[in-house]
C-alpha positions as a Markdown table, in Angstrom:
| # | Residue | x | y | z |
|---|---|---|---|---|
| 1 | Unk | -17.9 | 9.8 | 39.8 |
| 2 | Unk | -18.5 | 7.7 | 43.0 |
| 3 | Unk | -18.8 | 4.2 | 43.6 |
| 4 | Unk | -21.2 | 3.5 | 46.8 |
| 5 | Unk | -23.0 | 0.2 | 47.3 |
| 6 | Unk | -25.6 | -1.1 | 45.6 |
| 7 | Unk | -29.1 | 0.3 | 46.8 |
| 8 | Unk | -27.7 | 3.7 | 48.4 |
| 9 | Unk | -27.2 | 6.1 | 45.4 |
| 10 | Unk | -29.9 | 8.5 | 46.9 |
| 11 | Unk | -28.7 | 8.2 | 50.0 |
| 12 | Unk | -25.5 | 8.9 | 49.1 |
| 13 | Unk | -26.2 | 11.9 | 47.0 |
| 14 | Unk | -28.0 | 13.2 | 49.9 |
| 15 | Unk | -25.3 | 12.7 | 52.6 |
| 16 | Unk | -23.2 | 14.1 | 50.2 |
| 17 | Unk | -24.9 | 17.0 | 49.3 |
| 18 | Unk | -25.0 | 17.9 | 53.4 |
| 19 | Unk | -21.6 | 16.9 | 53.8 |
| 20 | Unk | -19.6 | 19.2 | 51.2 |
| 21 | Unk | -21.8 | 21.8 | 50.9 |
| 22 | Unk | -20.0 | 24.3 | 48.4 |
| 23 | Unk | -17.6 | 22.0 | 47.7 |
| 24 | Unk | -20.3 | 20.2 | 44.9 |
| 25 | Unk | -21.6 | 21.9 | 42.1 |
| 26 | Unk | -23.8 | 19.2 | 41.4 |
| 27 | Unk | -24.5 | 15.8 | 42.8 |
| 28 | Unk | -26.8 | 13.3 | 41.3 |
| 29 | Unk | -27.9 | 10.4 | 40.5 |
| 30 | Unk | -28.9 | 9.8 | 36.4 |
| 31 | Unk | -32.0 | 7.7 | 36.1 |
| 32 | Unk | -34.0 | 6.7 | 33.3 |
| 33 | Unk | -38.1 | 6.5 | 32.6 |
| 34 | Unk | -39.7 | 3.0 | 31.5 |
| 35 | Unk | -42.8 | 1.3 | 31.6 |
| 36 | Unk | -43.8 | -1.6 | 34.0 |
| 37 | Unk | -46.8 | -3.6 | 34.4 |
| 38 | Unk | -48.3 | -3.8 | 38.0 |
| 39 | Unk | -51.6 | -4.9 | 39.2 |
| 40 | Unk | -52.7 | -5.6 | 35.6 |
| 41 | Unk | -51.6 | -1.7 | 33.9 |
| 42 | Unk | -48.5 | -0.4 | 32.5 |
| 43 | Unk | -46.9 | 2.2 | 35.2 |
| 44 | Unk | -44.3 | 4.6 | 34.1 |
| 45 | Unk | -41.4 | 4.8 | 36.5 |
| 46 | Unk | -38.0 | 5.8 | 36.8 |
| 47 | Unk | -34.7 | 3.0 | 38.0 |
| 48 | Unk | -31.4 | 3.8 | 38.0 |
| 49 | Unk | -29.0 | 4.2 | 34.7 |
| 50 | Unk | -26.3 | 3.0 | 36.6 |
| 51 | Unk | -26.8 | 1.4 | 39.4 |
| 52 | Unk | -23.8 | 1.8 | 42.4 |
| 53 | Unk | -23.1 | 5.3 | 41.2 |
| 54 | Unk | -22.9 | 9.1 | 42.1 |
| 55 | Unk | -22.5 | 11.6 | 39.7 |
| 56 | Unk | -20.1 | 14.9 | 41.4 |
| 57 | Unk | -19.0 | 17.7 | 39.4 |
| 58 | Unk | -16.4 | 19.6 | 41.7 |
| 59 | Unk | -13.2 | 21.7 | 40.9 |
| 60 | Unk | -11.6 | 20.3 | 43.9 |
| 61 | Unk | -12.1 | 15.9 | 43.8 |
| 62 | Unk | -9.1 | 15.1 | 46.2 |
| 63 | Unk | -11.0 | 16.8 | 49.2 |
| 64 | Unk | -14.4 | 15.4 | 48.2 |
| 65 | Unk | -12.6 | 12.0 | 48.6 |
| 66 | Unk | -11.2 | 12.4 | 52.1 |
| 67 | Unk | -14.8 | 13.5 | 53.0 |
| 68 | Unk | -16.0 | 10.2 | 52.0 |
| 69 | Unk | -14.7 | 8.5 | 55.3 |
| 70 | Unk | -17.0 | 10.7 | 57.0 |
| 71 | Unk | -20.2 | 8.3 | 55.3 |
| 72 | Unk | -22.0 | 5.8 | 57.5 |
| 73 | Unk | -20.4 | 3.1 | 54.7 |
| 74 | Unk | -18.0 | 2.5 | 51.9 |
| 75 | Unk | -17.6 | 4.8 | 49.2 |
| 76 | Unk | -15.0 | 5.6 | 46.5 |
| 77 | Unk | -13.8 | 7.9 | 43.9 |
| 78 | Unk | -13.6 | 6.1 | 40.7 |
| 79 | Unk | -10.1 | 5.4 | 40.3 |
| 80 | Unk | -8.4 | 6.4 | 43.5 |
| 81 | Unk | -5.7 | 5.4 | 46.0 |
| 82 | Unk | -2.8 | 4.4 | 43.5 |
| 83 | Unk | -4.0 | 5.6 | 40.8 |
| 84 | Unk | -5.5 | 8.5 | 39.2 |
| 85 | Unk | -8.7 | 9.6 | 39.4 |
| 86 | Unk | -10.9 | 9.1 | 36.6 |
| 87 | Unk | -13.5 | 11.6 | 35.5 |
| 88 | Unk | -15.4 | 11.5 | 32.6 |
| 89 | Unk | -13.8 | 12.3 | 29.2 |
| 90 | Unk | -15.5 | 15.1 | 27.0 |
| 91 | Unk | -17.9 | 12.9 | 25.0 |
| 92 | Unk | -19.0 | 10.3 | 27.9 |
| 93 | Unk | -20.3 | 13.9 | 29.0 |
| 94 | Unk | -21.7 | 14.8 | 25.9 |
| 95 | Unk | -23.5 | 11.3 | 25.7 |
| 96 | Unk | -25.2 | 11.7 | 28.6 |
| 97 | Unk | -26.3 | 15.7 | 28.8 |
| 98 | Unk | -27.9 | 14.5 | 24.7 |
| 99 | Unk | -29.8 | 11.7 | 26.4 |
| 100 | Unk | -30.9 | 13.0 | 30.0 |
| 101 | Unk | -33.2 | 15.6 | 30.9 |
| 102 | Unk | -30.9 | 18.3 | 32.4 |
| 103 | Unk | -33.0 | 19.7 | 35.3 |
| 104 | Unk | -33.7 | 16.1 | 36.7 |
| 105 | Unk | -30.9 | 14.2 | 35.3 |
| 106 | Unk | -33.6 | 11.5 | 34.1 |
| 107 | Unk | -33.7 | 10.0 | 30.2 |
| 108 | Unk | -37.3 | 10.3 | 29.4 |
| 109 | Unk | -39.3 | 7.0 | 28.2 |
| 110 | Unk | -38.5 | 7.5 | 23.9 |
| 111 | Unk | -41.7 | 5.9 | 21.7 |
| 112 | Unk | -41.2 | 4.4 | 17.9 |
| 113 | Unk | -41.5 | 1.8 | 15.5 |
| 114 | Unk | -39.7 | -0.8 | 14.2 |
| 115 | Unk | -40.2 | -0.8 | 10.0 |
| 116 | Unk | -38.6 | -4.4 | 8.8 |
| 117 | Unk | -35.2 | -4.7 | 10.6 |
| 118 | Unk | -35.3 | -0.8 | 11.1 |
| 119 | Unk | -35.5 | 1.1 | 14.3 |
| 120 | Unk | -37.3 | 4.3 | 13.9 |
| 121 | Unk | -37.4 | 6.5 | 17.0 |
| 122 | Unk | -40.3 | 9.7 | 16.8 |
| 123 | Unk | -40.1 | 10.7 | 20.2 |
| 124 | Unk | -37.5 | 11.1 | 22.9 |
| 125 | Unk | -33.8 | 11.3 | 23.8 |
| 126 | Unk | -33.1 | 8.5 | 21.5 |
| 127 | Unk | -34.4 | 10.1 | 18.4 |
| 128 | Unk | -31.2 | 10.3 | 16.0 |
| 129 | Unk | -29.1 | 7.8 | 18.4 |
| 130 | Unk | -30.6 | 4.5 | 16.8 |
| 131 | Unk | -27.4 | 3.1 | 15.4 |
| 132 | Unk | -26.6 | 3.2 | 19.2 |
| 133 | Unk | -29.2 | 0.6 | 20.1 |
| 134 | Unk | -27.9 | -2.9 | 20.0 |
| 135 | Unk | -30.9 | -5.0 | 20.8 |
| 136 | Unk | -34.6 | -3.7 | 21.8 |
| 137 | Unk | -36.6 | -6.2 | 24.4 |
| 138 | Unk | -39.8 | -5.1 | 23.5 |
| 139 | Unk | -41.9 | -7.3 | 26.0 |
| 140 | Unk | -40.3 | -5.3 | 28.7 |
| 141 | Unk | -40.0 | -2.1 | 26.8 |
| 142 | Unk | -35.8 | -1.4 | 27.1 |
| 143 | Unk | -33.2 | -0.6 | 24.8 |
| 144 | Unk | -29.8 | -1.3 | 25.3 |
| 145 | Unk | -27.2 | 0.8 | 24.0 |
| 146 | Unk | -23.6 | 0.2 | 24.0 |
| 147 | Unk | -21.4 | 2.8 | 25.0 |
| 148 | Unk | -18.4 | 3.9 | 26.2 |
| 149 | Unk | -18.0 | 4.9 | 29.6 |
| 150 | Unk | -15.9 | 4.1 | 32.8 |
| 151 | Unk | -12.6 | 3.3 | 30.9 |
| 152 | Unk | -14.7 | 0.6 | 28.9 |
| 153 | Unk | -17.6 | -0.4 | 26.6 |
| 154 | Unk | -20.7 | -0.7 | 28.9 |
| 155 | Unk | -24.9 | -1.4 | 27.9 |
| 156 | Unk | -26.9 | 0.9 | 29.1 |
| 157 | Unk | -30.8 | -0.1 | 29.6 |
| 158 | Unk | -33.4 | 2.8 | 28.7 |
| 159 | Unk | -37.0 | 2.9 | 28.3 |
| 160 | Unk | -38.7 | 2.6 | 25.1 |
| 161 | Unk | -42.0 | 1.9 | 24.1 |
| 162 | Unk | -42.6 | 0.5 | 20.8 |
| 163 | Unk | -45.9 | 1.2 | 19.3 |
| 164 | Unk | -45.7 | -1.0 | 15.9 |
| 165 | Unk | -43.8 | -3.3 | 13.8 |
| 166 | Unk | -44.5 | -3.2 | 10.6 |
């Protein structure tokens, strides 16, 4: 996993892509589907899961980080320098091939209802994963889930669209 400023994630995945070739097996940048109101209707669209990050998976990560000095800016393996590096553990990996679409790396808008104090989820990659979800703004149509990732407990934001409260 790399850490590149704010705003150049695709850039980055790119450059990156170019620069080490065959050295990648995959790099990408997860996203996730919501729904936003412009000019008056509700848009789907995707934003960034985690914005400031690249996703790498590579057999070889001490090389892809000396190629890193070769980007027009800053860029870093997570962890680095003095100390390890840090990829994901086993179920951070798990967690997010369950959620995201594997072709595009995206977690798909999810649609349910809320039944008293009761999240029900019908349709989407949080179907099942409701005890994950730790608060639901519903004027915005997000759910944030807590999880573990990056050496510590993080909230994610995701799209969902709740269609009644009863």
């Amino acid at each position: 996993m790399l850490q590149v400023p704010g705003g150049h994630e695709k850039v980055a995945r790119n450059l990156l892509e170019k620069l080490l070739g065959d050295l990648v097996r995959e790099c990408f940048v997860p996203l996730y589907e919501s729904m936003r109101r412009r000019d008056g209707a509700w848009k789907r669209e995707t934003r960034l899961l985690f914005p400031g990050y690249v996703f790498v998976t590579t057999s070889d990560i001490n090389r892809v980080a000396q190629h890193l000095r070769e980007l027009p800016f800053y860029a870093k393996v997570i962890g680095g320098r003095d100390e390890a590096y840090v990829p994901l553990l086993p179920e951070e990996v798990a967690w997010l091939q369950a959620l995201t679409n594997v072709d595009s790396h995206t977690v798909e808008l999810s649609c349910g209802v809320i039944e008293g104090d009761e999240v029900k989820i019908w349709k989407g990659p949080l179907k099942g994963q409701e005890a994950k979800i730790k608060k639901i703004d519903r004027h915005k149509r997000l759910a944030f889930l807590e999880m573990h990732m990056f050496g510590r407990t993080k909230i994610v934001k995701v799209g969902l669209e709740i269609v009644s409260k009863r």
